[in-house]
MISEGU-394887 format. One line per 4 residues: number of its first residue (from 1); their letters; for each residue x, y, z of N, C-alpha, C. Coordinates in steps of 0.05 Angstrom, whole numbers, plus 32768, in hexadecimal, padded with zeros to 4 digits. Each point is the difference from the previous one (the first is absolute). Layout:
NUM	A	X,Y,Z,X,Y,Z,X,Y,Z  ...
// end
This chain:
1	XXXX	7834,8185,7BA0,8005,7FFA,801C,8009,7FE3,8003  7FF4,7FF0,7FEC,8005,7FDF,8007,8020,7FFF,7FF8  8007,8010,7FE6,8013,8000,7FF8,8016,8009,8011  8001,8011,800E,800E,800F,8012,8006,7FF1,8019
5	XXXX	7FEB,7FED,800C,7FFA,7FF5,8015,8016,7FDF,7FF7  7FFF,7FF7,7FEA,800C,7FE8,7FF4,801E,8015,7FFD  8003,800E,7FF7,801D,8008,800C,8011,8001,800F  7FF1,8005,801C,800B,8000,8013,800A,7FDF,800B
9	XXXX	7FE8,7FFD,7FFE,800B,7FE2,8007,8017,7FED,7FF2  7FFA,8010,7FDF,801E,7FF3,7FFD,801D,800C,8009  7FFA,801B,800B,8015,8005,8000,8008,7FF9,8023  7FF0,8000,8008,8007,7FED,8017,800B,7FE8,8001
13	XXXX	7FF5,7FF5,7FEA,8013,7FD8,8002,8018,8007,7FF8  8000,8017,7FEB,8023,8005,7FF7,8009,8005,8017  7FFC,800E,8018,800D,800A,8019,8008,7FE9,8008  7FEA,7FF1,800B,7FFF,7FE7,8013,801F,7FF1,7FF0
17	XXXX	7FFA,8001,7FE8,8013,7FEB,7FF1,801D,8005,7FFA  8005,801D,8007,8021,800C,8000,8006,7FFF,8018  7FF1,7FFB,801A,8006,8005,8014,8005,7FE9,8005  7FF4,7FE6,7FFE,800F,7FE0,8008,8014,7FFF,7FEC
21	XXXX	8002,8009,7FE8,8022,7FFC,7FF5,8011,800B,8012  7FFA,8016,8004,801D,800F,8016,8003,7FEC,801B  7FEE,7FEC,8000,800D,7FF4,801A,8015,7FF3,8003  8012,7FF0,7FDC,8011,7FF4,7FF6,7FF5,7FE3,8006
25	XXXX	8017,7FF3,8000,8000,7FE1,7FF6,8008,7FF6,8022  800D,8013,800E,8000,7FF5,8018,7FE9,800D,8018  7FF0,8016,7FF6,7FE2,8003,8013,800B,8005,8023  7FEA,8000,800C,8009,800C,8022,800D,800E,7FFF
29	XXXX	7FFB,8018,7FED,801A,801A,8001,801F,7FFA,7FFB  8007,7FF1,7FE7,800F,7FF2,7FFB,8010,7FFA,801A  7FFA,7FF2,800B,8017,7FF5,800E,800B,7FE9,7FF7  801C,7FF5,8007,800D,7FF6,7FEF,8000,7FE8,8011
33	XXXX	7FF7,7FE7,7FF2,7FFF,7FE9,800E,8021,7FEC,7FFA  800B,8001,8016,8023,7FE7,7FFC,7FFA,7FEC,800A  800A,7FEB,8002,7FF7,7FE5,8006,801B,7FFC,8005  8003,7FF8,8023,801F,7FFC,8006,8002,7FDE,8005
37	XXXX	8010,7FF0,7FF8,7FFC,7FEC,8003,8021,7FEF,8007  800A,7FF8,801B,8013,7FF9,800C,7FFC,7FE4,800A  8016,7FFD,7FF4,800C,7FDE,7FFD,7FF9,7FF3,8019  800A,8008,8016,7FF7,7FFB,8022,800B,8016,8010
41	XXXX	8009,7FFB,801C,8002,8013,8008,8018,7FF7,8014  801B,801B,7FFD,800F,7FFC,8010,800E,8019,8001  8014,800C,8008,8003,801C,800B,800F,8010,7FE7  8010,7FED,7FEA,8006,800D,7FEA,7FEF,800B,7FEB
45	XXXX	7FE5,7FEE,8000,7FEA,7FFD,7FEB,7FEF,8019,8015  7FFE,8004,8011,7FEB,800D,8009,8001,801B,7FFF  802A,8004,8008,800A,8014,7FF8,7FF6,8014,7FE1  8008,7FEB,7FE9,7FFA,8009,7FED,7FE2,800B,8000
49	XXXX	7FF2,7FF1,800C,7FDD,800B,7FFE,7FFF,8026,800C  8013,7FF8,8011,7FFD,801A,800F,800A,8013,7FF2  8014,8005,7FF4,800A,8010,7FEF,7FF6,800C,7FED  7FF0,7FEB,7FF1,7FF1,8002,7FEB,7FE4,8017,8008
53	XXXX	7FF5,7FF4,8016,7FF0,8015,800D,8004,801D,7FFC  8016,8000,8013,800D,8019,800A,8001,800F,7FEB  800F,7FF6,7FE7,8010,800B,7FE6,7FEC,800A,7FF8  7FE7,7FF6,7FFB,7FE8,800B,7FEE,7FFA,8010,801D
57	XXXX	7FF7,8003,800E,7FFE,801A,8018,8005,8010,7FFD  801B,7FFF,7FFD,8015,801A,8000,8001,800C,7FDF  7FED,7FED,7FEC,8001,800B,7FE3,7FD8,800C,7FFE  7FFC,8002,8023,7FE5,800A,7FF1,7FEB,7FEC,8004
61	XXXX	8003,7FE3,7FFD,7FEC,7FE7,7FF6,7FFD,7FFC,801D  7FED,8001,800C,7FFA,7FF9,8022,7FE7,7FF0,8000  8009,7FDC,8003,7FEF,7FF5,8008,7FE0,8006,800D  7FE7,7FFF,7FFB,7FE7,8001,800B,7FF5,801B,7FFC
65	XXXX	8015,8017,7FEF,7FFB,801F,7FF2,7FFD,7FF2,7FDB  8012,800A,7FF3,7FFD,7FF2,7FE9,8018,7FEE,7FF4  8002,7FE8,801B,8009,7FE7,7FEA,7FF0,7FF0,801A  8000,7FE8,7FEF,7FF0,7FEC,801B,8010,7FEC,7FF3
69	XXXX	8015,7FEF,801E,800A,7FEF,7FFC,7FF9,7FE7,8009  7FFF,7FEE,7FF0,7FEF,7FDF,8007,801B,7FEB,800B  8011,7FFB,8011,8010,7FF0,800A,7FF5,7FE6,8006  8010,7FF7,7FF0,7FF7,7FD9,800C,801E,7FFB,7FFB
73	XXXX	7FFE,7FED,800B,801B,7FEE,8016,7FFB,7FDF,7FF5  800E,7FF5,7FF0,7FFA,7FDD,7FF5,800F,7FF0,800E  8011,8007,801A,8004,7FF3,8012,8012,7FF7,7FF6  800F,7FFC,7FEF,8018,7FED,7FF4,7FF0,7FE8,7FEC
77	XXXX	7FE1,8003,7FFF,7FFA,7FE9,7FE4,7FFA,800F,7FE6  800E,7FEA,7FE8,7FFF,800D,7FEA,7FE4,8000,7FFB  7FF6,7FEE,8002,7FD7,7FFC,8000,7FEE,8018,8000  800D,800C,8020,7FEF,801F,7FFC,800C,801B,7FF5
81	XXXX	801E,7FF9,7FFC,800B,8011,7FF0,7FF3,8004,7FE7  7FE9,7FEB,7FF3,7FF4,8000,7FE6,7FE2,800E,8009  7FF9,7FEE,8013,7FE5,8005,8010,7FFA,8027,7FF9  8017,8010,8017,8005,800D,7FFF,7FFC,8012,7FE4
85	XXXX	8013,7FFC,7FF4,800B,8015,7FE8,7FDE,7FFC,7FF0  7FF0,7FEB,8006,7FE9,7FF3,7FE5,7FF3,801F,8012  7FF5,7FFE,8024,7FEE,8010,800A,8008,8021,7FF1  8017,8006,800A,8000,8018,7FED,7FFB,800A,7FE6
89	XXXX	8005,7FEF,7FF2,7FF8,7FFF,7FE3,7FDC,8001,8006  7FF1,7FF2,800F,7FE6,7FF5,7FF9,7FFD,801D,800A  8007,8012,8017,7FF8,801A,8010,800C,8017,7FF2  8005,7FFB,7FE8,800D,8017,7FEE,8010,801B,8013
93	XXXX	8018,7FF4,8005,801A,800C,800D,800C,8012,7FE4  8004,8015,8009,8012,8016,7FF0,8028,7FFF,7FFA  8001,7FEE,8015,8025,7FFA,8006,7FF7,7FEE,800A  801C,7FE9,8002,8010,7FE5,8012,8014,800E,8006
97	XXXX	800B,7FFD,8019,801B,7FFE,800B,7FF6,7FDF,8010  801B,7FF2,7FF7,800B,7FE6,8005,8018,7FFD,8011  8000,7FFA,8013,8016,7FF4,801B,8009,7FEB,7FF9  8018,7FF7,7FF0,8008,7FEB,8001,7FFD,7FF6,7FED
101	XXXX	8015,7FE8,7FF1,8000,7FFB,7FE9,7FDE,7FEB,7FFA  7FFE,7FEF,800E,7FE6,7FEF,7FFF,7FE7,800E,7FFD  8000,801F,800E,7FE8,800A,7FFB,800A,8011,7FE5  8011,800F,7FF7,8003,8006,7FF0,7FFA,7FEF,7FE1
105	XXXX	8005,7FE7,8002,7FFC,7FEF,7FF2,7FDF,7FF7,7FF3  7FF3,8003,8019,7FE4,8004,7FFB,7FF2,8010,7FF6  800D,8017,800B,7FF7,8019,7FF8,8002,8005,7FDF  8015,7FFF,7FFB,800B,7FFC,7FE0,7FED,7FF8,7FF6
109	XXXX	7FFF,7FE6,8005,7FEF,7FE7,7FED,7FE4,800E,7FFF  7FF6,8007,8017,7FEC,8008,7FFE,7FED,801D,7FF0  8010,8014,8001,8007,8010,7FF4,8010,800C,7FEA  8010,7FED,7FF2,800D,8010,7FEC,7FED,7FFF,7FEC
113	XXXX	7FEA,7FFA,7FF6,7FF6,8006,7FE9,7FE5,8015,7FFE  8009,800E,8017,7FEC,8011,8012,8009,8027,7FF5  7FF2,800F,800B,8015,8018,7FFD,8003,8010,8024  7FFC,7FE2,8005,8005,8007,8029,801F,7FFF,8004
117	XXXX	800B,8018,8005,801E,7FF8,800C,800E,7FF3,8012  8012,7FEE,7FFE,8008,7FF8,801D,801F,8002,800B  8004,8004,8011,8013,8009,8007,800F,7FE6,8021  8017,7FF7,7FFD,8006,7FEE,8015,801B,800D,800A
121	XXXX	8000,7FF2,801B,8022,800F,800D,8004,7FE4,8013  8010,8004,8000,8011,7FE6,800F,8005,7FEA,7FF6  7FFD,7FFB,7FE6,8005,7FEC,7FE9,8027,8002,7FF9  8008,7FF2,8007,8027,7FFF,7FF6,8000,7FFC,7FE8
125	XXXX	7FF6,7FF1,7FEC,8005,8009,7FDF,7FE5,7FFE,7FF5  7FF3,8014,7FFB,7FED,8002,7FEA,7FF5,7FEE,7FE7  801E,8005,7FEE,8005,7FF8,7FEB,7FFF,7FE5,8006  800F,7FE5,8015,7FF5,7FEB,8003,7FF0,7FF8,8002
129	XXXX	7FEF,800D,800D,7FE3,8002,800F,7FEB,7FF8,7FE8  8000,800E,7FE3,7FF6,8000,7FF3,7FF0,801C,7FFF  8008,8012,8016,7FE9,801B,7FF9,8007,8010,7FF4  8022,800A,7FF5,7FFE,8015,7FED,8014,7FF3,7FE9
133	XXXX	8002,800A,7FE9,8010,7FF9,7FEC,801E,8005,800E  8006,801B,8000,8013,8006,8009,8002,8019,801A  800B,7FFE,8008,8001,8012,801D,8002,8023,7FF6  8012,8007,7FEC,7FF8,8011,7FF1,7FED,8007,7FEF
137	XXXX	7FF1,7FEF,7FF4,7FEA,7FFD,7FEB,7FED,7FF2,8009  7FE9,8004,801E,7FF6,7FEA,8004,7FEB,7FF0,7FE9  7FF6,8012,7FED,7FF1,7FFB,7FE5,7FE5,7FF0,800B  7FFE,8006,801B,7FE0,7FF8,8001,7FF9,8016,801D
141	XXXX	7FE0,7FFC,8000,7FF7,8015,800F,800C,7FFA,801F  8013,7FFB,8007,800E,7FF3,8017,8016,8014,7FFF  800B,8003,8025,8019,8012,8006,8001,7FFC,801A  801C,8008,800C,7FF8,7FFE,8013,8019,8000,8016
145	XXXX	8015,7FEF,8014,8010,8004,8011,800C,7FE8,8004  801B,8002,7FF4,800B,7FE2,800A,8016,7FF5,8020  7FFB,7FEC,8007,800F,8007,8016,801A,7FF1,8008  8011,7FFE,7FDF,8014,7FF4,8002,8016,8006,800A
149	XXXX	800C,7FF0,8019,8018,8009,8012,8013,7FFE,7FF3  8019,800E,8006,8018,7FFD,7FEC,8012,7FE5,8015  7FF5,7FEE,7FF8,8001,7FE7,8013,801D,7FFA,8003  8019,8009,7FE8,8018,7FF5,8002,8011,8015,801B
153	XXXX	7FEE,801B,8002,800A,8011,8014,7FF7,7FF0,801D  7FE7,7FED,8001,7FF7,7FF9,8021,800A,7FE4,7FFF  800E,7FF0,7FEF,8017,7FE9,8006,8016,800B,8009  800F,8013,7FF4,8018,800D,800A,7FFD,8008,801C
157	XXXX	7FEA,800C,800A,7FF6,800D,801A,8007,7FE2,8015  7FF2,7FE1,7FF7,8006,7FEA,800E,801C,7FFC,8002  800F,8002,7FED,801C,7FF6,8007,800D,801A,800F  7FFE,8015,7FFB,8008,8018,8011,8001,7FF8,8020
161	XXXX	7FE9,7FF4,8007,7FFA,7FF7,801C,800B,7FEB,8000  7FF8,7FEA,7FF5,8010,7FE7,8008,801A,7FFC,7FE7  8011,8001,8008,8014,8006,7FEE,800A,7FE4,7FF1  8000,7FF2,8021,8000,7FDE,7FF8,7FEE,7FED,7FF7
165	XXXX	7FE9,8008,7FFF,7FEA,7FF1,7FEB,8001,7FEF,7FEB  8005,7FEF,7FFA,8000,7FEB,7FEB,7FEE,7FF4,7FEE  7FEB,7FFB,800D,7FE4,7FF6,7FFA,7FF5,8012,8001  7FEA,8005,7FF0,7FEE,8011,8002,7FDC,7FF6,7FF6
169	XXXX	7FEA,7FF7,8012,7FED,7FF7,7FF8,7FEE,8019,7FF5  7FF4,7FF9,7FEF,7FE4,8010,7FF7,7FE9,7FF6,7FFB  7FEE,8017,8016,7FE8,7FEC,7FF9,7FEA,8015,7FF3  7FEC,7FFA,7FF6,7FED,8000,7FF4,7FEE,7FF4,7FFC
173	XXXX	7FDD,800A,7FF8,7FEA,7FF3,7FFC,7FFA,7FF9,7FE5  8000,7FE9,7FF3,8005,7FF0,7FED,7FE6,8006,7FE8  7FE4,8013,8011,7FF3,8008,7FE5,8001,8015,7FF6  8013,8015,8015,800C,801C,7FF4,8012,7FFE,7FEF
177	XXXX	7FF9,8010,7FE6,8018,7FF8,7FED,800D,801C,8002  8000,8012,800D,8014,8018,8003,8017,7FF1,801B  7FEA,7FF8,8011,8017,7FF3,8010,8018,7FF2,7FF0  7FF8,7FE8,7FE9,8015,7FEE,7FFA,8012,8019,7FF3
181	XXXX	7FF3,8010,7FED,801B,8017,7FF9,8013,800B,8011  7FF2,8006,800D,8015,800E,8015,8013,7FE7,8011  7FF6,7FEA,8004,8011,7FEB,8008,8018,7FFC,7FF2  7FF0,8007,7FE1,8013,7FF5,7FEC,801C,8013,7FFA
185	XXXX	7FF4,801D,800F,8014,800F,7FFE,801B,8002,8014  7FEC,7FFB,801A,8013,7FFC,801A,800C,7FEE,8004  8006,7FE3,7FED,800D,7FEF,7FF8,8011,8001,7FF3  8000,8011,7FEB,8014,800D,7FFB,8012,800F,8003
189	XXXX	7FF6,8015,8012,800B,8014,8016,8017,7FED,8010  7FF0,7FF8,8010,8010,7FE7,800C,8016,7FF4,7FFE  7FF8,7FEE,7FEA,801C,7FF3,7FF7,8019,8015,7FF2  7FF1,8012,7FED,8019,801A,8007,8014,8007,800F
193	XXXX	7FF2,7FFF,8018,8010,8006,8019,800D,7FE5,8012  7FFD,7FF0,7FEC,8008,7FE0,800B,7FF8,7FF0,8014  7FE2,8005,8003,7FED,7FEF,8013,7FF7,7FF1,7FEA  8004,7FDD,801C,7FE6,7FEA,7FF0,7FE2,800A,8008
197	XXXX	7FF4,7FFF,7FEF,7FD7,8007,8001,7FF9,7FDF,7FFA  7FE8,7FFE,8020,7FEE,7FF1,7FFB,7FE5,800E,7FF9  7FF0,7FFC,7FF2,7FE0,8006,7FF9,7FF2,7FEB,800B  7FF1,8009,8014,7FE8,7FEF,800C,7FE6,801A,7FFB
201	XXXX	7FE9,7FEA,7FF8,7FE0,8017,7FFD,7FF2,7FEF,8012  7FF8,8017,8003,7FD9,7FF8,800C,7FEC,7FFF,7FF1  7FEB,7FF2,800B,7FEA,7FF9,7FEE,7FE2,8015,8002  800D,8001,801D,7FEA,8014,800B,8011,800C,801F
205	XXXX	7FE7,800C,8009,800C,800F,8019,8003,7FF0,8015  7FF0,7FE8,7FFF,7FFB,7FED,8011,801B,7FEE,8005  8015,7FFD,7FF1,8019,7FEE,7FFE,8010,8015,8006  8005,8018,7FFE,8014,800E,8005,800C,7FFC,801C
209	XXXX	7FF7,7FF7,8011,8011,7FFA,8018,801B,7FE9,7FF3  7FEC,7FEE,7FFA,8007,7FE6,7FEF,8021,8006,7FF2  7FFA,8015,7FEB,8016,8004,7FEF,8019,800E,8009  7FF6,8013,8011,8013,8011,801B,800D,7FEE,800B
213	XXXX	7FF4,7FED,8012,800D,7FEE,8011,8017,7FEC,7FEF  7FF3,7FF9,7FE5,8009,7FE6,7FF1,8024,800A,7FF6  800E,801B,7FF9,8019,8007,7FF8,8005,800C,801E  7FFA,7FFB,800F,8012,8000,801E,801A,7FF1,8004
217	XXXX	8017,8003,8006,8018,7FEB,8005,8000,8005,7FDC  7FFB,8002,7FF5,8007,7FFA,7FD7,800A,8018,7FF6  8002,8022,8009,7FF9,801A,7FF8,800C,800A,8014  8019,801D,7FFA,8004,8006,8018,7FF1,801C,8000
221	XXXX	7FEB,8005,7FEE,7FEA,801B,7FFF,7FE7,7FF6,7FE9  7FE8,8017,8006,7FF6,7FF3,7FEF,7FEE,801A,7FEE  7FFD,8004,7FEA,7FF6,8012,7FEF,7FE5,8003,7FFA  7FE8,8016,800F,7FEE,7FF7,7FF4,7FF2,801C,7FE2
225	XXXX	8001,7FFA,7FEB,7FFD,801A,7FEC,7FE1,800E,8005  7FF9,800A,7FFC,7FDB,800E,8010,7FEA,7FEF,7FEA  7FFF,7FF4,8012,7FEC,7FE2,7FFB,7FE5,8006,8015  7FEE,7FFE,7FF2,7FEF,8007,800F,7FE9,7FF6,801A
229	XXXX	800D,7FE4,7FF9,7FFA,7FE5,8010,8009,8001,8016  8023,7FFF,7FFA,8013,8006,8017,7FFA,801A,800C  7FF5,8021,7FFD,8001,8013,800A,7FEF,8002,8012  7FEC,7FE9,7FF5,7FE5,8009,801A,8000,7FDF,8017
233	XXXX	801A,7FF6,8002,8003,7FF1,800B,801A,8001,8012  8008,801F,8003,8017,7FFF,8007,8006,7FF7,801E  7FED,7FFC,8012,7FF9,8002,801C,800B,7FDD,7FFD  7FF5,7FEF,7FEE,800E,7FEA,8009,8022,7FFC,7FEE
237	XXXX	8003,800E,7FEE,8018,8003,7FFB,800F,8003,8010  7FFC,8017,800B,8011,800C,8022,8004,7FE7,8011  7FEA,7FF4,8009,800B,7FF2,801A,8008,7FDC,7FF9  7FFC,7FF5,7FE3,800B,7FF4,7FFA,8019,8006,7FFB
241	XXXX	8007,8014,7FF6,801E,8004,7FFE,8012,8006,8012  7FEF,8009,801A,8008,8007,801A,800E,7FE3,8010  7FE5,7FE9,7FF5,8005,7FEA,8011,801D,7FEE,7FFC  8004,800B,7FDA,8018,7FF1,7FF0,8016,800D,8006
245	XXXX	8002,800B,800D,8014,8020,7FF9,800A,8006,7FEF  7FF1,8010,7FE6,7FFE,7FF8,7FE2,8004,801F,8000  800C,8015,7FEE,8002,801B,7FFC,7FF8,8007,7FE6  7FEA,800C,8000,7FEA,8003,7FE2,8000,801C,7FF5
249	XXXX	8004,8002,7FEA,7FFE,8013,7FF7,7FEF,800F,7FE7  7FEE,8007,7FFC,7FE7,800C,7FEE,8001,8019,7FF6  7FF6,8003,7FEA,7FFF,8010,7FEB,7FF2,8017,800A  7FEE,8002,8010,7FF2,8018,8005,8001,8004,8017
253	XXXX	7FF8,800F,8009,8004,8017,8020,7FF0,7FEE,8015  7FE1,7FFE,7FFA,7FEF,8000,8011,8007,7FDB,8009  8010,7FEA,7FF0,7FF9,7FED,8003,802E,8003,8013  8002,8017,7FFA,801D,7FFD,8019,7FF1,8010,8014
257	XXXX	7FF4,8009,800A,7FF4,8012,800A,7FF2,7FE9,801C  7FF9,7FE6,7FEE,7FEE,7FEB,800F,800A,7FE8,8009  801F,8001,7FF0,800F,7FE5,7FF8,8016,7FFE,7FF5  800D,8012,7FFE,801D,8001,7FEA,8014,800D,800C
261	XXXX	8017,8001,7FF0,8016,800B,800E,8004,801F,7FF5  8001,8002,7FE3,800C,8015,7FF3,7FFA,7FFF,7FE5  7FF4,8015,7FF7,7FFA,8009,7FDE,8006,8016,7FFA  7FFB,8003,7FEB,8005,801C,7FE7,7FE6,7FFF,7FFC
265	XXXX	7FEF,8013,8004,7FD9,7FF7,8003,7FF6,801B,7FF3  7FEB,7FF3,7FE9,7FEC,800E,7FEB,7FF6,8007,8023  7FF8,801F,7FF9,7FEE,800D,8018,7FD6,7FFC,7FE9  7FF7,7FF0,8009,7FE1,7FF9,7FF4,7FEE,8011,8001
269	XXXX	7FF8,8013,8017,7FFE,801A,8001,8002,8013,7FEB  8016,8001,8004,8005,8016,7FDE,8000,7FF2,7FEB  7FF9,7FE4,7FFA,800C,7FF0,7FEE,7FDA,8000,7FF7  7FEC,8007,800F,7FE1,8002,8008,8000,8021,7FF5
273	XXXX	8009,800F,8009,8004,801C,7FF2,8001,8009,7FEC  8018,7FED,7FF5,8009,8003,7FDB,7FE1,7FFB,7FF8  7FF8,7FEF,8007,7FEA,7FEC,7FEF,7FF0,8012,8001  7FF5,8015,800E,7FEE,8011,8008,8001,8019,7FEE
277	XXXX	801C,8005,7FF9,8002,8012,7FE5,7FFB,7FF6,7FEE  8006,7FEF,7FF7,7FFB,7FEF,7FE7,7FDD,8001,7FFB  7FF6,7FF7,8013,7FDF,8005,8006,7FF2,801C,7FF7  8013,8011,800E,7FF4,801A,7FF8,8008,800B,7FE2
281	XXXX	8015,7FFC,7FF5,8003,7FFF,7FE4,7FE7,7FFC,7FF3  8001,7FE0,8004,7FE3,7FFA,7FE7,7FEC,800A,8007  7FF4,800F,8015,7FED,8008,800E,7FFB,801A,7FF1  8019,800C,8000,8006,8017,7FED,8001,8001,7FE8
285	XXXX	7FFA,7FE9,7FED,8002,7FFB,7FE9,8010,7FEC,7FF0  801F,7FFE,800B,8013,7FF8,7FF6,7FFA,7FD3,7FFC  8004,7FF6,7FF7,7FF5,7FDB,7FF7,8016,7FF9,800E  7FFA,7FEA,8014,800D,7FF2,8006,8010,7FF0,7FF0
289	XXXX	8004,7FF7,7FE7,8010,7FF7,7FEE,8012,8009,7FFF  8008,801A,8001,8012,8017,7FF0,8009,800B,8025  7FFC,7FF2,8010,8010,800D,801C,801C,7FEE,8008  800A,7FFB,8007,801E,7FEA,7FFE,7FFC,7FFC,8019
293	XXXX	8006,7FE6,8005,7FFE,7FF3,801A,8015,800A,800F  8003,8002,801E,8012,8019,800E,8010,7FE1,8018  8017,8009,800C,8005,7FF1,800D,8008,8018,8013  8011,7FF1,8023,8008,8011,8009,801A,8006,7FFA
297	XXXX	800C,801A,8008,801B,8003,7FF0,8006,7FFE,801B  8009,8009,801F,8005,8006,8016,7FF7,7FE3,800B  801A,7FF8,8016,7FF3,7FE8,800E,800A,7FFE,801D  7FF9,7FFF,8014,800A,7FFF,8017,800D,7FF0,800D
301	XXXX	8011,7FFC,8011,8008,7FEA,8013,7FFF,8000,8008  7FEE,7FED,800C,7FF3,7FFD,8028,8007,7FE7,8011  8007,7FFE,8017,800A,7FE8,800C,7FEC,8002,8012  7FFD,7FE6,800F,7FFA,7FF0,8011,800B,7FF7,8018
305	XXXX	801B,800B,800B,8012,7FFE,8013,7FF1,7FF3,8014  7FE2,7FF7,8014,7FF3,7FEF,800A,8009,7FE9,7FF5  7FEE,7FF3,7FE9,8000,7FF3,7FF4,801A,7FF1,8003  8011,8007,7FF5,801A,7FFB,7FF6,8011,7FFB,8023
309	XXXX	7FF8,8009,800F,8007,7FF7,801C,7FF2,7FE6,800A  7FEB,7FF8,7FFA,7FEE,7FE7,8001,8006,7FEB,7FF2  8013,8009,7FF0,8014,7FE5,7FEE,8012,8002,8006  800F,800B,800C,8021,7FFF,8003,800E,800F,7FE8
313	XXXX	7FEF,800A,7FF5,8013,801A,7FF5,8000,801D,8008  8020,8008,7FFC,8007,801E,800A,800E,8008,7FF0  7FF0,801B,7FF9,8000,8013,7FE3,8015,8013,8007  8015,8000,7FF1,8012,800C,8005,8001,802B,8003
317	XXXX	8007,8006,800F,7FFD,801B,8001,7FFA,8016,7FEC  8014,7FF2,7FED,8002,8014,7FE5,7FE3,7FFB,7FF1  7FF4,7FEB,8000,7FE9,8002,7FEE,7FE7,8006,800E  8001,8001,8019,7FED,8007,800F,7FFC,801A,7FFB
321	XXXX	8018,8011,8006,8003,8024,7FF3,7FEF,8002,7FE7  8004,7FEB,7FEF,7FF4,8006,7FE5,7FE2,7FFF,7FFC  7FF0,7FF4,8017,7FE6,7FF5,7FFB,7FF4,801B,8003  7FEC,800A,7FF0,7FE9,8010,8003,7FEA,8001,8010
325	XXX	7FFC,7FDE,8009,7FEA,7FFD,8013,8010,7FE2,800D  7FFE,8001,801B,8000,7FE9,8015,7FF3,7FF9,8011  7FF4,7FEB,8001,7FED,7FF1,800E,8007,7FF2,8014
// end
């Protein structure tokens, strides 16, 4: 009887003890903990958040069922972009998705010697960035969505409009180093097409009136590449440039949308989407190493015809026909 009685009981702790293995490594009925973490906040970056949502939605993964998503926002400082990426790590997150090259950057650092995946979108080169080897081979647990404009097509778009343009200023925020690439590209673009380029940067968001105002009378347009400084500052872009009668033109939708004349514009949305397959891949098994970083192939052109009336420019008929979206 004692013997029989001491059986049971062990075979009960065996129970007890197969049954907390099956809970896995992520527990609460595996739900899958992501850790979303965005650079700051402005209508391109938020875009992408949304997408990303949606995409895993529509693949099944529904926030507060089984994935629980942790969003923090670092306001535009690199400080809690670290802050950040350390909390997730300390709250054992299952995925990163990263907004932006600065959080992405953290995220990296923080995680690559981890077997936590992370995944960023809205980053313009990767490979500069320092997060993947190569865009085809990212060779670390990183993948993800790049949001490089085919920038020599949205200089052509400026002289299309202003035909007589000569000067051409560009500005940028001086600690983004995707910004200086893309400067470095649309400088080139530029003079191609036989415009002088000034480069003036900002230091922060706080001078950007400053730098707007300062190539007034110097510039007969002015270029801004999707800078993230400038995007969530576009409200004084606008009415400084309003005051110069200065005709600006930007890399992405949401910052002509607020402030610009005319682009060829990454839609962030779907650019938040891609990223969301990519998500569900590894979710499915497949290593973020071995997934190739995706860009958009499709790009839109949207004008600003307001805008562009508030400076004294008028967009000629034929390209107006061509715009996809007008504001």
């Amino acid at each position: 009887m004692k013997k029989k009685f001491m059986s049971l009981i062990l075979a009960g702790f065996m129970a007890l003890t197969v049954l907390a293995g099956c809970g896995g490594a992520k527990g609460n009925d595996d739900v899958i903990n992501i850790g979303v973490i965005q650079q700051m906040q402005h209508g391109s970056l938020d875009a992408a958040y949304e997408g990303f949502v949606d995409g895993l939605k529509d693949a099944g993964y529904v926030d507060g069922e089984n994935i629980k998503i942790n969003f923090q926002n670092a306001s535009g400082d690199i400080n809690n972009c670290q802050s950040i990426t350390q909390s997730f790590a300390n709250n054992g997150v299952d995925m990163v998705l990263a907004i932006a090259t600065n959080a992405a950057q953290a995220a990296v650092n923080e995680f690559q010697d981890t077997d936590v995946p992370v995944l960023f979108t809205a980053v313009t080169d990767p490979v500069d960035a320092g997060l993947v080897e190569s865009n085809e081979a990212p060779g670390k647990n990183v993948t993800g969505t790049s949001d490089m404009p085919v920038i020599a097509d949205q200089i052509a778009v400026i002289k299309d409009i202003l035909p007589e343009a000569k000067i051409l200023g560009i500005l940028y925020t001086s600690s983004e180093s995707n910004s200086e690439l893309q400067a470095e590209e649309a400088k080139k673009a530029a003079e191609e097409l036989g415009m002088e380029v000034k480069i003036q940067t900002a230091s922060s968001t706080n001078d950007i009136a400053q730098v707007v105002a300062s190539v007034a009378g110097e510039v007969d347009a002015i270029y801004i590449p999707s800078d993230n400084a400038f995007a969530s500052a576009m409200a004084t872009v606008n009415s400084t440039a309003v005051d110069n009668q200065l005709p600006v033109f930007c890399a992405v939708e949401d910052m002509i949308k607020e402030g610009g004349i005319a682009t060829t514009a990454v839609d962030y949305y779907e650019l938040g989407k891609q990223t969301a397959a990519q998500a569900v891949r590894i979710l499915k098994g497949e290593k973020a190493s071995e997934i190739a970083v995706e860009t958009q192939k499709e790009f839109a052109f949207v004008v600003n015809k307001t805008f562009a009336e508030s400076v004294g420019v008028e967009i000629p008929a034929e390209i107006l026909e061509k715009a996809a979206t007008t504001y």
